[in-house]
N, C-alpha and C positions, 0 to 999 in steps of 0.2 A: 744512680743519683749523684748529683754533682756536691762537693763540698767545698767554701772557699776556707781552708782552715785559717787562716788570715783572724778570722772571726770567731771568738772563743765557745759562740752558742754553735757553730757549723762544727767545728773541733771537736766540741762533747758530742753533738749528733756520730758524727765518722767514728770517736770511738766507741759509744755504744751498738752501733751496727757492725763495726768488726767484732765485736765482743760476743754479737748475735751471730753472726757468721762461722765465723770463729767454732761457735759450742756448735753447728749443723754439720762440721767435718764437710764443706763446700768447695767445691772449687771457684775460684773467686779469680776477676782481672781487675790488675791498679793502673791506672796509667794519668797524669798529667794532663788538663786542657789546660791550651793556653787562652788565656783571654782576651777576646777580638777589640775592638778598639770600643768608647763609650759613645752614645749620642752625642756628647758634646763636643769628643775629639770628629765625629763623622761629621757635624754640621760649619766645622772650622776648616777641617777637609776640602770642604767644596766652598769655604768661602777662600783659601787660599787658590782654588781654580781661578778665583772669580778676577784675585789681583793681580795670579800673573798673565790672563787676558787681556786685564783693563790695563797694564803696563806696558806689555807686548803693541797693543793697541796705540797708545799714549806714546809712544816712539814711532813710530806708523811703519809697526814690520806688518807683514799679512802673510797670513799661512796660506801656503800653495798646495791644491792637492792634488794630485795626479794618480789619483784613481780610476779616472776614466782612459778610457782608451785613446791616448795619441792628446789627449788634450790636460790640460793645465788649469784647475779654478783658481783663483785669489780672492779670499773673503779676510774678514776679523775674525780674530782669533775670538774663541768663545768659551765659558769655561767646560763645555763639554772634551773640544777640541783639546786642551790642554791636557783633561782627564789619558782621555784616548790616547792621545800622540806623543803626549810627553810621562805622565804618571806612569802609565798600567805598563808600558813597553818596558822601563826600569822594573818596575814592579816584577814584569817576570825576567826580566834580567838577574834578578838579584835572589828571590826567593822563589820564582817557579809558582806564580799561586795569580792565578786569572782576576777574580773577582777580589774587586776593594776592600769588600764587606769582611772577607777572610782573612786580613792582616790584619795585625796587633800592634799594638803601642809603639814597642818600638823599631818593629819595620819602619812604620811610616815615619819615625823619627830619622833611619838611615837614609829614607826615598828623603825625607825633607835639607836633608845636609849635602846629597847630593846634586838634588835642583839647583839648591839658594847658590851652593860654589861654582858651580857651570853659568847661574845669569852673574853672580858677583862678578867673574870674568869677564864678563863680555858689562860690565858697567852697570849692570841692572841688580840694584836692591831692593831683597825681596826679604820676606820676612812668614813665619808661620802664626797665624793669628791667636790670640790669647785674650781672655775675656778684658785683662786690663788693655793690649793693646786695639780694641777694636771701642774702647769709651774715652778714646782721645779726642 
């Protein structure tokens, strides 16, 4: 059973069930989950895909990709593309963890500081969307 003690009703639940515990002479495991990211932060997620495509795009870079044999594509950058080529590869760069879905808050707050300073360099501002920034 998960508890977020955070929450003073989840708190008295965890200690009334140690307390049951507890009197059974149990062997019992505690350990920490960390909390994966919220739906709001995931669907801000992918709209920050979205900008730095339509950015990437808006300069007229184009991603090349060279996964076929002996040839070269050039298309628009897309927010998948983005995901793939630029997120997830930092993503296991940094923390070793494949799928999006399984990083927390502030992973993607590290993966976000690192992108925005690599385009900031090269001239491109970018920004991590926020409910007030996205109702300008």
């Amino acid at each position: 059973m998960k508890y977020d003690l955070s929450k003073p009703i989840d708190l008295q639940r965890f200690k009334n069930d140690v307390t049951k515990v507890t009197a059974m002479n149990k062997v019992v495991e505690l350990k920490e989950v960390k909390l994966t990211r919220s739906g709001k932060q995931n669907r801000a997620l992918h709209v920050f895909f979205t900008i730095i495509s339509n950015e990437l795009n808006e300069l007229g870079h184009e991603f090349q990709y060279t996964g076929l044999k002996g040839s070269t594509l050039s298309t628009r950058y897309t927010p998948n593309l983005v995901k793939e080529f630029f997120w997830r590869p930092l993503q296991m760069a940094l923390f070793n963890i494949q799928s999006t879905t399984k990083i927390d808050t502030q992973q993607i707050n590290e993966i976000n500081e690192v992108v925005i300073r690599y385009f900031a360099e090269r001239g491109v501002e970018l920004f991590f969307p926020s409910i007030e920034s996205l109702m300008e």
